[in-house]
KEVO-960790 format. One record per residue (C-alpha): residue number from 1; x, y, z. Coordinates in Angstrom, 1 decimal. Each point is the difference from the previous one (the first is absolute). Last residue first. Layout:
// residues N
nr:NUM; px:X; py:Y; pz:Z
...
END
This chain:
// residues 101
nr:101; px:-15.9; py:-11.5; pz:28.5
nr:100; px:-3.9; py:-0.8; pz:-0.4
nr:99; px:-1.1; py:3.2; pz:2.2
nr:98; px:-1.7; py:1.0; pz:-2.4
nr:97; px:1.0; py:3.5; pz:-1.0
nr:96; px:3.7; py:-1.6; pz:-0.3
nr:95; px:-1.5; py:-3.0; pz:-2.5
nr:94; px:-2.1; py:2.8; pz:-2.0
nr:93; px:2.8; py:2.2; pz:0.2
nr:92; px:2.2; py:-2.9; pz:-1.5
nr:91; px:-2.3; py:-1.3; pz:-2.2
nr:90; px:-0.6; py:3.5; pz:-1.7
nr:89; px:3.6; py:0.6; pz:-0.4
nr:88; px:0.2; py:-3.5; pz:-1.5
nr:87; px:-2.2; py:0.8; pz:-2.7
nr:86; px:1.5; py:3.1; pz:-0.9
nr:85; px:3.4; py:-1.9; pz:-0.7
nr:84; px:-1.8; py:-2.5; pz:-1.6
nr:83; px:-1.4; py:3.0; pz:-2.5
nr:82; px:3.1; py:1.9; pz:-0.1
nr:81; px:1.9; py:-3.6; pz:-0.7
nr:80; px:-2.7; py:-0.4; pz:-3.0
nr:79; px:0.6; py:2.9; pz:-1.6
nr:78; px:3.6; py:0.1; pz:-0.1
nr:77; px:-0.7; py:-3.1; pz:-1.5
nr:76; px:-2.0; py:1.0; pz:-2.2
nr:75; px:2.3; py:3.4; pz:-1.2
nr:74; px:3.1; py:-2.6; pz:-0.4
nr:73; px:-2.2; py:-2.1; pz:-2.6
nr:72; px:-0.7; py:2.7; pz:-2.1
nr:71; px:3.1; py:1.6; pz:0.4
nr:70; px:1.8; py:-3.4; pz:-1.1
nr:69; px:-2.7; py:0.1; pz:-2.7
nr:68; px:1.0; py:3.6; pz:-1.1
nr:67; px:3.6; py:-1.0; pz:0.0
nr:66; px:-0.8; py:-3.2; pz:-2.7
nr:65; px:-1.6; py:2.4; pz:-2.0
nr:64; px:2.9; py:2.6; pz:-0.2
nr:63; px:2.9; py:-2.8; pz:-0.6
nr:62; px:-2.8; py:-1.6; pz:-3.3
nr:61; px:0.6; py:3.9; pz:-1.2
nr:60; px:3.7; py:-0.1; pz:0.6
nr:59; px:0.5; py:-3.3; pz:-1.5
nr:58; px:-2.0; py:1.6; pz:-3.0
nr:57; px:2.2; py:2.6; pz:-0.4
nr:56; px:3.0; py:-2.1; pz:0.9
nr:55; px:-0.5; py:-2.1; pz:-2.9
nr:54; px:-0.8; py:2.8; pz:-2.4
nr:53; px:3.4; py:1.3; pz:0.8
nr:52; px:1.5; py:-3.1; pz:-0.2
nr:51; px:-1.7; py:-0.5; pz:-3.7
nr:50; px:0.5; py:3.5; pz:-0.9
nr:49; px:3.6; py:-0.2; pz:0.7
nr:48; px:2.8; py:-0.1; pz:2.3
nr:47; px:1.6; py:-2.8; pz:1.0
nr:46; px:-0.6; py:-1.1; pz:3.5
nr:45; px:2.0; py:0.3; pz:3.7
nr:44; px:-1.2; py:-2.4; pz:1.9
nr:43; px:-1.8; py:1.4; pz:3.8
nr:42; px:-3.4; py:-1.2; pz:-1.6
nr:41; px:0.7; py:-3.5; pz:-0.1
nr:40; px:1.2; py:-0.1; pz:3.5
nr:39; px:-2.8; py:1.3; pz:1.3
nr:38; px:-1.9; py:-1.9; pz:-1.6
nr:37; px:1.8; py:-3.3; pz:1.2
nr:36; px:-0.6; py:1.5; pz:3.5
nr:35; px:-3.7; py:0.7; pz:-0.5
nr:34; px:-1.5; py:-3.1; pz:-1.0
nr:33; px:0.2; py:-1.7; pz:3.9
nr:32; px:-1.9; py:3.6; pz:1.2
nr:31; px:-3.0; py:-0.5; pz:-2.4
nr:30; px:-0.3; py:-3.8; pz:0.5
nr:29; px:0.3; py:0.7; pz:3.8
nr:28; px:-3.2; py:3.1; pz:-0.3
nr:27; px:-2.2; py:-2.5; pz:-2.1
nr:26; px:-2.9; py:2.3; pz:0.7
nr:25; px:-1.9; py:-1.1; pz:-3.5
nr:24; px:1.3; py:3.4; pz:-2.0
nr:23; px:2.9; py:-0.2; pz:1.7
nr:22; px:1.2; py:-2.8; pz:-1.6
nr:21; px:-1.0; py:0.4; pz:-3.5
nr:20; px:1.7; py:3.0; pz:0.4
nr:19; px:3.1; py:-1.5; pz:0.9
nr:18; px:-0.5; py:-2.3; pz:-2.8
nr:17; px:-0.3; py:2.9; pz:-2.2
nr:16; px:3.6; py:1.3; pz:1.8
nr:15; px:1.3; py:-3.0; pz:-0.4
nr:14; px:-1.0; py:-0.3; pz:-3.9
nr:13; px:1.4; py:3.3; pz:-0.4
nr:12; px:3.2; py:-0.3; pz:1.1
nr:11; px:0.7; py:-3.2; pz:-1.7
nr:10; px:-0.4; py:2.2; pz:-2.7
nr:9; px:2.5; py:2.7; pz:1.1
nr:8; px:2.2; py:-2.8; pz:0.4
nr:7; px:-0.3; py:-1.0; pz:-3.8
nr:6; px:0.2; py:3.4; pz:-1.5
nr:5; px:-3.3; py:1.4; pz:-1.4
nr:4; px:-2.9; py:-0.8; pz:-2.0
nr:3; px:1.3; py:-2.1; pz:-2.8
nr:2; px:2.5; py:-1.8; pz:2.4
nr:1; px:3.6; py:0.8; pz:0.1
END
């Protein structure tokens, strides 16, 4: 075990900052090709103890920033497909009003 907290638990955490690191830039593939070994880190069965516990904390806090940037990122493009979805209703009755189709 590792000063801070089991070894796993540390790998743990440096995915989950890389996952950050990720997201933070858009990297959406880098984010979602980091997961699974997560995952799978975090399904382990730890000691317990102040260090795992303290571990987790701060996994859990790093989980709840990385989940406000996938909303982040979901709400723009929802954004953006309500915007070209609006666009090509007004091409559309623009082309039908014209005569172009």
């Amino acid at each position: 075990m590792s000063d801070s907290g089991p070894p796993d638990l540390d790998r743990a955490v440096q995915l989950i900052g890389q996952m950050l690191d990720a997201a933070r830039v858009g990297d959406w593939p880098r984010v979602t090709s980091l997961q699974p070994e997560c995952d799978a880190l975090l399904r382990r069965r730890y000691p317990a103890g102040e260090s795992t516990r303290q571990v987790l904390l701060a996994l859990q806090a790093q989980h709840r920033n990385l989940s406000e940037l996938v909303a982040q990122a979901r709400d723009g493009i929802a954004r953006e497909l309500a915007r070209h979805a609006q666009t090509h209703r007004a091409l559309s009755a623009y082309l039908d009003s014209s005569g172009a189709r």
